[in-house]
TORTI-559414 format. One record per residue (C-alpha): x, y, z; residue in three letters. Coordinates in steps of 0.1 Angstrom, whole numbers, plus 2048, in hexadecimal, padded with zeros to 3 digits. Layout:
BEGIN
XYZAla...
This chain:
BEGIN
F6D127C0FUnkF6C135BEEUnkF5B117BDEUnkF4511CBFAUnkF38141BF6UnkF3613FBCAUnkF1812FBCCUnkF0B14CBE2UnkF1A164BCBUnkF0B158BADUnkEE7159BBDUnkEF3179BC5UnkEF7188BA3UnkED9174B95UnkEC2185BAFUnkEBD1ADB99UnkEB4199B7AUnkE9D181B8AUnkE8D19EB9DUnkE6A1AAB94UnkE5D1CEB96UnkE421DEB87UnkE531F3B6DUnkE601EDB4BUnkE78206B39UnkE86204B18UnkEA61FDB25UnkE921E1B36UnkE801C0B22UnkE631A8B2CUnkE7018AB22UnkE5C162B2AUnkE61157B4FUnkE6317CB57UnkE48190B69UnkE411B5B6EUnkE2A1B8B91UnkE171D2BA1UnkE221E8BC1UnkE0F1D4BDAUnkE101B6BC7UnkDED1B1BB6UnkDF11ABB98UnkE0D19DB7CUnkE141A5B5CUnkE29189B46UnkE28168B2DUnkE1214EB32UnkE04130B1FUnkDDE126B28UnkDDD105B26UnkDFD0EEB30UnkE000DDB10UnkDF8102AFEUnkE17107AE8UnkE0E125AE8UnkE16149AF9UnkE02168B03UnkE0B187B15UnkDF4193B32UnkDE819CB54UnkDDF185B6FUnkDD7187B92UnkDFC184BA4UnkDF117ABCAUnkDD1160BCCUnkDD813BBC5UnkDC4138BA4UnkDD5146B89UnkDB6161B76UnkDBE173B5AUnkDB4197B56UnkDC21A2B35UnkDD1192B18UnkDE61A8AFBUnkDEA18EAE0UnkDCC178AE2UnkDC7178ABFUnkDEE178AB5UnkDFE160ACFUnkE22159AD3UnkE2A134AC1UnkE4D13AAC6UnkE56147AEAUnkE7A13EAEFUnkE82167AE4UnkE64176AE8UnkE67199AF8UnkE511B6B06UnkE661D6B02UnkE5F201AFFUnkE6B208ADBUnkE7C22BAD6UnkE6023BACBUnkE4D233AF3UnkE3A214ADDUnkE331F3AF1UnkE401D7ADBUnkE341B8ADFUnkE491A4AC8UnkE5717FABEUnkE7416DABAUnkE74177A98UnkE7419AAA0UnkE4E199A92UnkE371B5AA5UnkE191A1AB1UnkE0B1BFAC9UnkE121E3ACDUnkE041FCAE3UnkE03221AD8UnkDEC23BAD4UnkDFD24BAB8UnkE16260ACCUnkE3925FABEUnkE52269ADBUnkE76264AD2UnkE90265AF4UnkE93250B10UnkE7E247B32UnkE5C23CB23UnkE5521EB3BUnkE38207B42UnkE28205B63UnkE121EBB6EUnkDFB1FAB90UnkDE41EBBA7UnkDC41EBB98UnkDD01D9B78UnkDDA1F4B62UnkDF31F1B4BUnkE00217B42UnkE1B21FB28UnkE28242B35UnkE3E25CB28UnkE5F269B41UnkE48284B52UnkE2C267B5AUnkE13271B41UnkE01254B38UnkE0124EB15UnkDF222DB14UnkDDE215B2CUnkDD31F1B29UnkDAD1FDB39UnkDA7209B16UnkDA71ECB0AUnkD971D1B1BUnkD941AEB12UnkD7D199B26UnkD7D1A8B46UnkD751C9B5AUnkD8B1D2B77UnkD7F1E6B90UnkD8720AB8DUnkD87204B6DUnkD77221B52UnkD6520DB38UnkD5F21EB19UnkD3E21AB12UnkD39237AF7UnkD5024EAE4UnkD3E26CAD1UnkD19255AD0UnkD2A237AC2UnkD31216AD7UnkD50215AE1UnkD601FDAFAUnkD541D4AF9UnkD5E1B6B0CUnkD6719AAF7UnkD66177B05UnkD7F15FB05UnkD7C145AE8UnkD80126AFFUnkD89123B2AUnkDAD11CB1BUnkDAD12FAFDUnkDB4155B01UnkDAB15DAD9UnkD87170AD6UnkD6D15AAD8UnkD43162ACAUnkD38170AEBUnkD3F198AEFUnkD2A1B2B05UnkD291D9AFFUnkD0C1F3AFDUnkCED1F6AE7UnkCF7201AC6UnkCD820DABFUnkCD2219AE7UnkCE022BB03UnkCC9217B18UnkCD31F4B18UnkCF11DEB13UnkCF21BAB02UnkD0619CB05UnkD0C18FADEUnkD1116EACEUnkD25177AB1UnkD0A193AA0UnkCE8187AB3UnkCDB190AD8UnkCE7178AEDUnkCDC18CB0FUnkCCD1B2B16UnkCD21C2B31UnkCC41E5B3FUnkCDF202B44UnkCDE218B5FUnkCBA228B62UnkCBA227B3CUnkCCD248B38UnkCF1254B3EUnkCF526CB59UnkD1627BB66UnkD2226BB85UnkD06256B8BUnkD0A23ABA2UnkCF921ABA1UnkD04202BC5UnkCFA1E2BCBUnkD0A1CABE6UnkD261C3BD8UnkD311E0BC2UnkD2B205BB1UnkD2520BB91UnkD2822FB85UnkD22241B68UnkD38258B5CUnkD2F273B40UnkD4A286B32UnkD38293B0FUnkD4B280AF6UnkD51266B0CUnkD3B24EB23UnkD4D237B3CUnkD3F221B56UnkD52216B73UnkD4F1F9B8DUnkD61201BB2UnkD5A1E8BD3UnkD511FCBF2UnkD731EBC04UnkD861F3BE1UnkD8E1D1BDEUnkD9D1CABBCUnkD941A7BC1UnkD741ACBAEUnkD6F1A7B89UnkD581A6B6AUnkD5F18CB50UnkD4B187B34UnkD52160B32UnkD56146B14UnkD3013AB18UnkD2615BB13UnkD1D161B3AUnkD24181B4CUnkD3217FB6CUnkD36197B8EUnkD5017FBA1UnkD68187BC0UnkD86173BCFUnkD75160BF0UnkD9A15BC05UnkD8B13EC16UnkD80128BFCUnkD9F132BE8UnkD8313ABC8UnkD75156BB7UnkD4C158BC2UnkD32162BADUnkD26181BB7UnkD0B181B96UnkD08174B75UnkCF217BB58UnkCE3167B48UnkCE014FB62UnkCC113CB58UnkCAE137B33UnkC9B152B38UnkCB316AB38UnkCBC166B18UnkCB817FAFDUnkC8C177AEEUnkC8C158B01UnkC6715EAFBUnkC54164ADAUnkC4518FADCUnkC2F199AF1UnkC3617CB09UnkC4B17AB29UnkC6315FB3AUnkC55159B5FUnkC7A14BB6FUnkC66150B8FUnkC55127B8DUnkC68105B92UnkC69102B6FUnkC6E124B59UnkC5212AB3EUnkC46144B28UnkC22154B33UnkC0E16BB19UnkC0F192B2AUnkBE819BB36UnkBD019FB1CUnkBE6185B02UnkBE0164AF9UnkBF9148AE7UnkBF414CAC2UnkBEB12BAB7UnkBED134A8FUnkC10140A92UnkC22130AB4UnkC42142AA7UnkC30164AADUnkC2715CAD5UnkC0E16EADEUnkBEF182AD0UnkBD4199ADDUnkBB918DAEAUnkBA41A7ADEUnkBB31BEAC3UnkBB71E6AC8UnkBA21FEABFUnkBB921BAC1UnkBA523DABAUnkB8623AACBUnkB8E236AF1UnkB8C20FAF4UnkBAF20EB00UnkBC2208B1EUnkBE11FCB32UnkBE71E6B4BUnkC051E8B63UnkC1C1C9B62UnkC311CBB82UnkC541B9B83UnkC5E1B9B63UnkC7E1BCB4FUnkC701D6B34UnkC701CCB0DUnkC8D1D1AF6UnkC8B1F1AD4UnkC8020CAF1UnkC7B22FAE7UnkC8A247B02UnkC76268B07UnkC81282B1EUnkC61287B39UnkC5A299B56UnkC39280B64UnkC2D262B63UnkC08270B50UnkC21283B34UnkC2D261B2EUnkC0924CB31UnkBFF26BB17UnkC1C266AFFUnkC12244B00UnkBEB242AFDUnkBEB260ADEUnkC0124BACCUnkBEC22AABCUnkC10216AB4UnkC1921CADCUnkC181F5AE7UnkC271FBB07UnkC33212B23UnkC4B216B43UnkC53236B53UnkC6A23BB71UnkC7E258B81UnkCA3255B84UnkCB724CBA1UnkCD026BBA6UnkCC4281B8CUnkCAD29BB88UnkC9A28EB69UnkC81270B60UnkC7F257B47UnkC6124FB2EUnkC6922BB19UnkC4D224AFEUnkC4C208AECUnkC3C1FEAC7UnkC381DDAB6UnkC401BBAC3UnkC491BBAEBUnkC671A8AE8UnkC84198B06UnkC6B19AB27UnkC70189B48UnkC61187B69UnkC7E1A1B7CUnkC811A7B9EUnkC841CEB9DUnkC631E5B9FUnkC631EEB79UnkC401F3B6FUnkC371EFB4BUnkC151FCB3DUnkC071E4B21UnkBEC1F3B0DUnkBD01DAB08UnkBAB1DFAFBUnkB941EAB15UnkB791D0B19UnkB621E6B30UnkB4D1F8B16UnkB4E215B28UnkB54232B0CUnkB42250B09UnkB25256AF3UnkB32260AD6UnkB49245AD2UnkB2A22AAD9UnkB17241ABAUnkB32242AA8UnkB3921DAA9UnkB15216AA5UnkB1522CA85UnkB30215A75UnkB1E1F6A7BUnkAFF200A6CUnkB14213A4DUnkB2B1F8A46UnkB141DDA44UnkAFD1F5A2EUnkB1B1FEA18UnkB241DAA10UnkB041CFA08UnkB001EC9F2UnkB1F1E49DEUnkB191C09DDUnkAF41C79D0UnkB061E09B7UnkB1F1C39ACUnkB051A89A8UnkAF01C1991UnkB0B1CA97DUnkB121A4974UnkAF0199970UnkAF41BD954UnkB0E1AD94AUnkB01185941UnkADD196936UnkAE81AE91DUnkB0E1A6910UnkB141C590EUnkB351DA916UnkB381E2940UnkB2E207948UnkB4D211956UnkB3E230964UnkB23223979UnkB30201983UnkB4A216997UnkB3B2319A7UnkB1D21A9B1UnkB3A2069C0UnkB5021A9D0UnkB3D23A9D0UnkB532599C8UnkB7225B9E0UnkB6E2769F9UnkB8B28D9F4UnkB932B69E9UnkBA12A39CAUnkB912AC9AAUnkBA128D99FUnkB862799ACUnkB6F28B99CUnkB7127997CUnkB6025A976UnkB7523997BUnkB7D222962UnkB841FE972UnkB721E196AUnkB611CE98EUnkB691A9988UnkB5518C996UnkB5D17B9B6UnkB5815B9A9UnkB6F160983UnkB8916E9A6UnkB831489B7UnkB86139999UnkBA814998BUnkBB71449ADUnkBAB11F9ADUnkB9B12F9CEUnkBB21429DBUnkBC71239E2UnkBEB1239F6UnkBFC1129DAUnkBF21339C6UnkBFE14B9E1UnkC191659D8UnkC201749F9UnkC0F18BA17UnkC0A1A9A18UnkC011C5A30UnkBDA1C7A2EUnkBD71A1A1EUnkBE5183A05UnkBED1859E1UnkBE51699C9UnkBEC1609A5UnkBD015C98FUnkBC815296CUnkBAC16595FUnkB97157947UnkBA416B92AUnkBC015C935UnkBD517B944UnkBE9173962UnkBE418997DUnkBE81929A1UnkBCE1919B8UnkBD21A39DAUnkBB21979F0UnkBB41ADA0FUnkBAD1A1A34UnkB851A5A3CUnkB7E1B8A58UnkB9A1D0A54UnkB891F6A55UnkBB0201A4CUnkBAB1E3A2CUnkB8B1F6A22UnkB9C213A1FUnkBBA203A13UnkBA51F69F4UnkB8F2159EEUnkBB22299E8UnkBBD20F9D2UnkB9F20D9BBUnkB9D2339B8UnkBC42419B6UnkBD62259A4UnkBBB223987UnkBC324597CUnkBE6240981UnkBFC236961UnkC2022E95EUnkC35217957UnkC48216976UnkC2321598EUnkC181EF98DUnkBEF1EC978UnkBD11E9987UnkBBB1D6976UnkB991D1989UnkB8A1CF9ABUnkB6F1BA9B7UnkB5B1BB9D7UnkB451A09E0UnkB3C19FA09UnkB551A4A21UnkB6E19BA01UnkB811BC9F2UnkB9C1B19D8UnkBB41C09BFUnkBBB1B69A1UnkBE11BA992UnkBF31B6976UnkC0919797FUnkC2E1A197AUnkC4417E97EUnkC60189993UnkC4D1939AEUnkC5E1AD9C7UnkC7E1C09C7UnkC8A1B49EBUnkC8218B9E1UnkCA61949CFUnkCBF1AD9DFUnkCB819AA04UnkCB21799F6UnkCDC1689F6UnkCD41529D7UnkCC116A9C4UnkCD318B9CAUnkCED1829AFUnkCD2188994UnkCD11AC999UnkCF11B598CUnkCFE1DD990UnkCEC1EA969UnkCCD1D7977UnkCC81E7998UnkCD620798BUnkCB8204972UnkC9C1FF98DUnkCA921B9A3UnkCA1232982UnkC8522197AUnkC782269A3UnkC8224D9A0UnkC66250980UnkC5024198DUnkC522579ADUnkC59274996UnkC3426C984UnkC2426A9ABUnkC372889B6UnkC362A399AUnkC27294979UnkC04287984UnkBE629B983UnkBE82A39ABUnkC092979BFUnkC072779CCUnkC172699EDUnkC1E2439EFUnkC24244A18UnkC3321CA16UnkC4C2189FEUnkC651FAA07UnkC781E49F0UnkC5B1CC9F4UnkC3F1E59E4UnkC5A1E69C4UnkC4B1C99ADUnkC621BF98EUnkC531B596DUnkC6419A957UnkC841B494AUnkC871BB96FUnkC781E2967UnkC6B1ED989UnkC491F5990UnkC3B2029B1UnkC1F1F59BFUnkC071F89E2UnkBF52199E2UnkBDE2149FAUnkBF122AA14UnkBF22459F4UnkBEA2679FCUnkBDD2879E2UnkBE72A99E8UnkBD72C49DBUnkBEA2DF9BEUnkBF62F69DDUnkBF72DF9F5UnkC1F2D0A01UnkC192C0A21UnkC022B2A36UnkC0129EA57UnkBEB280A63UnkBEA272A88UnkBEB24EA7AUnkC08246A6FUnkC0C229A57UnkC2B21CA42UnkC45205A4CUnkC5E205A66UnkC80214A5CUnkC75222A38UnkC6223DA47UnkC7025FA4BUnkC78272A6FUnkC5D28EA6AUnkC43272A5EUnkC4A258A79UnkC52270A96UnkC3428CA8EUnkC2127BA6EUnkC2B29DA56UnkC2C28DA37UnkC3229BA14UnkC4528F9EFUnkC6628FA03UnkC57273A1DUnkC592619FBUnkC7826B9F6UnkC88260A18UnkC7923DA0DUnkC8723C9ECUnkCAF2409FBUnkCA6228A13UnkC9C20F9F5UnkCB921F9E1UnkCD42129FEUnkCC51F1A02UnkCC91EB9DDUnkCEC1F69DBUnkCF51E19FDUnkCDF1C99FEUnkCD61CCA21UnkCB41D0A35UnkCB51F6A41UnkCAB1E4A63UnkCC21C8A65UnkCE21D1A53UnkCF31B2A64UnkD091CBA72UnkD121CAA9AUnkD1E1EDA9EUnkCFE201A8AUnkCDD204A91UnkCD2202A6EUnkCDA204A4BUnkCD922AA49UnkCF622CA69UnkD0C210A54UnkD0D226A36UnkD12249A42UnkD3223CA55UnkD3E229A37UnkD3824AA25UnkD4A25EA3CUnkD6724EA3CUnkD6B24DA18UnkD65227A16UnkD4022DA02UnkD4620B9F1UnkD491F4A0AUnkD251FCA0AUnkD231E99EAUnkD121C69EDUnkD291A69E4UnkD1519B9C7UnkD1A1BB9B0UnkD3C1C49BBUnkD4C1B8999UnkD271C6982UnkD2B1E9995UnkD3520A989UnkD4A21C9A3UnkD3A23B997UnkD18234992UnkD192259B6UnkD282429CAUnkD0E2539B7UnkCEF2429C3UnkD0223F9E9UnkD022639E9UnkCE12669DAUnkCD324D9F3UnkCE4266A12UnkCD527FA07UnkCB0274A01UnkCB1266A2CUnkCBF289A35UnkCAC290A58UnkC9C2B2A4AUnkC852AEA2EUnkC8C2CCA1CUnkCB22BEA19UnkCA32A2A05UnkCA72A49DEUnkC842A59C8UnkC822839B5UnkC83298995UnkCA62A299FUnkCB12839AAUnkCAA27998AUnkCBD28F977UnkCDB289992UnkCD6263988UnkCD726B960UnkCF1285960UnkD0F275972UnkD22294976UnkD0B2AA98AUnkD182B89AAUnkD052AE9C7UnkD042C19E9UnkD192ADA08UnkCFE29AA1AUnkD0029FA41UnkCFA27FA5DUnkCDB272A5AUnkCC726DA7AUnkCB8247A74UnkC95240A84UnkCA123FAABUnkC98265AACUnkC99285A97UnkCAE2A4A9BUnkCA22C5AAAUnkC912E5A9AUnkCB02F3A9BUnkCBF2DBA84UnkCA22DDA6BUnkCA92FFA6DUnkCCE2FBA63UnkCE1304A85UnkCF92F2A94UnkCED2DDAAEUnkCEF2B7AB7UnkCCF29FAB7UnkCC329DADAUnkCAA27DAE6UnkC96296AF9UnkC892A6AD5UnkC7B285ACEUnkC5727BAC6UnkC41267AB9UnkC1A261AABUnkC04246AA0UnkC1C22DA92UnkC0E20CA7FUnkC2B1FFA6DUnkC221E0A57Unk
């Protein structure tokens, strides 16, 4: 009998340690082949490997009750478990999850920092999938929803945003049997609160549209098969999936391929069931389409169409599309055309509006407005305005009632009567002008071969340029640049030939040429046609001939022949500042004393512009590429044909064309085209971090910042200022001179102008090392500026709503 009954008493005693439950304590240890399980049974938490020949051992959470073993959470995917005969989960005595090996190595903790010495901390795992490390009086000190791996549970609260920063992001497995993090991760718009992305390691992989484009608290979104809410707690932005049974057998993995999927367990084919997945076909994927071109999925076969009014670009397939007939922004020629059903383009602007002919207005005053989509939100009391400039990028053929407004060139002719005189008044001038000046040109060189006698200066140039129209007595003085044959231009350029070709530029090509003196020079021959070249060129001839310094590049003639208009440079052999600091080979050049030389030399040569030339002088496009370097690398800045003249008393002005170049232009200049000596300024600590870093200010290769000015205004506020410094001059660089020119840079890109430095002073902050410079404050990038308030100094955050915008034509 007893032999009988000790088998029964063994299972007996085996049965409490066997048991599972759904707590751990600290008197209490995970340990492999045991299993901590939910109340009702939903979910598990224990060891597992992925793959049966894995040697390897992860801790996480699976579903405990369907037939196909799907994993929810993982705590150690990138530290896993290679020797799990003592591997243990246990609550330290300071309430810390320890995830730790049989070497007593930690390979995971969970803790958010609070030290609680004592007994009854325990670890709970619930229903919905939660892990929750809690104190003895249940407050939750720690939960596994913060931190999410792959996969959204419902009832989950994904962190989306924490204080205007992205904050939570799924992170795709690296293989279907390999736990570790793979390329693929998903999380909001850096750079917008409007959209989220799927990414392949740091490029756009897939974009998708948030809720209504704006966060609104406790907005919900339903479809068939779930909710999605919003939920906007200030600091913190959360959204949240829930069924309408609450099922918790529904889930949202971001997968190894880099697919997104809406799946739920279907009990009678004993398999989850694609609910939705994005992308699901190629034209989903992020730009599948070259700008200003859309992918119709709606065919057999998926191909990209040109939008109305666009044609492919045969010159340049890589580009897409281009207009069919070009804008004519200014004189009422323009118009838009509704697209119906389609997902709108990606680098929206968001501004607050109350109607749909606000928005058409915000669009149609503005000459850089490309695009526009307007819509009023679904459970709130506000609307939407999205306007877009530049390229039209990632469009497809959607099956929602998004509208977007394309702005094309109105064909019909029907414009009022001044605009028909005016235009007529421009063909007859400009014809009559040319002539004029090529007549002028051809007399003067006929003067010329006749007589052998020395140019007149005098009345070669005002015969062809006339005086410039302007307030400036500057221009009042007669102009001493020589007008050089077209031919002797053909000839030194061996006619204009692409083997002779030193780049592009914004208004036309530059060339090297051989005069016949044999001086090397620059030639910039500027696109025909172009009423902003003509002006481009007339600035050009008349502000940088009276302009000397060694840091502003020479002119050294003009000629006009026809529709031609060229420029005629001093040739400086290492062409442009940004060939080197974004060029990987040729970065290593520029060591630290070099670039620290061409930052001074930059800041002189602003300094002449700004304060020491007859009448201040506003460049309006300085960029890295408009910083030319002669052969000892000195700096010399070059491209005035966006130049402005003030007057003695005059500090500011404003223009409703904006020109310049995306991401070097200041808030007040791009938003509301004020510009002024500190627009300069702005551009010149935007050129001052590039050089330091060695990154584009608008693609910092950086996942988490919208540009170059975000990346270093965090580095700087957490006291890490040189991990701004690029690779290449790490070992050439001078700790202090580079903190200097950091801080320096920070505060040039200040949001309010009058916070900016004067160039003379950054000069003298540059020369004399130990100058105290005022704290800088967050800069406010490009995406918008902050409000009056803030200019004025009072303490207020930067709200979208204060945003705006005029005539933008970025080059």
């Amino acid at each position: 009998m007893n032999m009988v009954c000790l088998p029964f008493l063994l299972c007996l005693l085996l049965i409490p340690s066997c048991k599972s439950d759904d707590k751990l304590t600290q008197a209490k240890q995970l340990r492999p082949g045991d299993v901590l399980v939910s109340q009702s049974g939903v979910f598990a938490l224990g060891f597992f490997s992925p793959a049966a020949s894995s040697k390897s051992l992860f801790l996480g959470i699976w579903y405990h009750n369907i037939s196909e073993r799907t994993y929810v959470w993982v705590a150690n995917r990138d530290s896993p478990i290679t020797k799990p005969s003592s591997a243990m989960l246990s609550i330290s005595n300071t309430s810390n999850l320890v995830l730790s090996d049989s070497s007593g190595q930690s390979l995971w903790t969970a803790t958010n920092g609070t030290v609680y010495r004592g007994d009854g901390a325990y670890a709970a795992l619930l229903d919905s999938g939660n892990l929750v490390l809690r104190l003895p009086n249940d407050t939750t000190i720690w939960e596994s929803f913060d931190h999410p791996t792959d996969t959204i549970l419902m009832n989950m609260k994904f962190l989306l945003r924490y204080k205007g920063e992205v904050a939570g992001r799924l992170l795709a497995w690296k293989g279907p049997d390999d736990p570790s993090t793979g390329e693929f991760s998903c999380g909001a718009d850096p750079s917008s609160d409007f959209q989220f992305f799927t990414w392949k390691g740091t490029m756009p992989y897939y974009r998708f549209i948030g809720i209504n484009r704006v966060w609104v608290s406790g907005m919900v979104y339903r479809s068939n098969f779930i909710y999605e809410s919003i939920l906007n707690l200030g600091d913190k932005i959360y959204v949240i999936y829930t069924t309408p049974d609450g099922s918790p057998y529904v889930r949202i993995t971001l997968d190894y391929m880099g697919t997104l999927k809406f799946l739920g367990w279907n009990d009678s084919l004993s398999s989850w069931t694609v609910l939705f997945q994005r992308p699901s076909v190629e034209c989903d994927k992020y730009a599948s389409c070259a700008p200003f071109s859309y992918c119709d999925a709606t065919s057999s076969i998926p191909k990209c169409q040109c939008l109305d009014g666009f044609e492919p670009d045969s010159t340049n397939s890589s580009r897409g599309c281009r207009r069919k007939q070009q804008l004519r922004c200014g004189d009422g020629d323009d118009n838009f055309v509704a697209i119906p059903g389609m997902k709108v383009p990606d680098k929206s602007l968001y501004v607050q509006s109350t109607s749909f002919e606000e928005c058409t207005t915000k669009c149609s005053r503005n000459c850089s407005c490309t695009a526009y989509a307007y819509g009023n939100l679904t459970g709130a009391d506000q609307a939407r305005c999205l306007l877009w400039t530049g390229d039209l990028v990632d469009m497809r053929v959607a099956s929602n009632d998004e509208k977007l407004y394309i702005r094309l060139a109105d064909s019909t002719g029907n414009t009022s009567e001044d605009n028909k005189k005016n235009r007529y008044l421009v063909k007859v001038l400009v014809p009559i002008i040319a002539c004029l000046l090529i007549l002028t040109c051809i007399y003067l060189v006929r003067k010329w071969q006749s007589k052998g006698k020395q140019r007149n200066n005098e009345n070669q140039n005002r015969a062809a340029l006339g005086r410039f129209k302007t307030s400036d007595e500057l221009y009042e003085q007669n102009l001493e640049l020589p007008c050089i044959n077209f031919e002797d231009v053909a000839t030194a350029t061996n006619n204009f030939s692409d083997s002779n070709m030193l780049g592009k530029g914004g208004f036309g090509n530059v060339y090297k040429g051989m005069l016949e003196s044999g001086k090397e020079v620059a030639i910039k021959r500027l696109s025909t046609g172009s009423t902003q070249g003509v002006e481009h060129f007339t600035n050009e001839v008349v502000l940088i001939a009276k302009l000397q310094h060694k840091n502003l590049v020479r002119l050294l003639g003009y000629c006009i022949h026809g529709d031609e208009r060229l420029l005629i440079y001093e040739y400086l052999p290492n062409k442009s500042l940004d060939a080197f600091i974004f060029d990987p080979a040729s970065k290593y050049i520029l060591d630290w004393p070099t670039r620290f030389k061409i930052i001074k030399g930059v800041a002189r040569g602003l300094v002449y512009l700004h304060e020491d030339s007859r009448l201040t002088i506003i460049h309006r496009d300085l960029k890295s590429s408009n910083i030319l370097l002669d052969e000892d690398m000195s700096p010399k800045i070059s491209d005035f044909g966006m130049a402005r003249i003030f007057g003695s008393n005059q500090q500011e002005a404003n223009t409703n064309r904006v020109v310049g170049t995306y991401g070097y232009m200041s808030p007040e200049y791009a938003m509301d085209g004020a510009f002024s000596v500190k627009s300069d300024i702005y551009s010149f600590g935007v050129i001052l971090l590039e050089i330091i870093s060695g990154l584009k200010v608008t693609l910092p290769q950086l996942r988490d910042f919208p540009n170059l000015l975000a990346y270093a205004w965090s580095l700087w506020k957490d006291d890490k200022a040189m991990d701004l410094v690029d690779l290449s001059i790490v070992e050439s660089c001078s700790p202090t001179e580079v903190l200097l020119c950091i801080h320096i840079g920070l505060l040039c890109v200040q949001d309010n102008p009058n916070n900016r430095p004067l160039m003379s002073s950054v000069v003298f902050m540059l020369e004399n090392k130990t100058t105290t410079l005022s704290a800088p404050i967050q800069p406010m990038y490009f995406a918008h500026r902050a409000s009056k308030a803030k200019q004025t100094g009072e303490n207020t955050s930067s709200s979208m709503k204060d945003m705006s915008l005029t005539m933008l034509e970025g080059r």
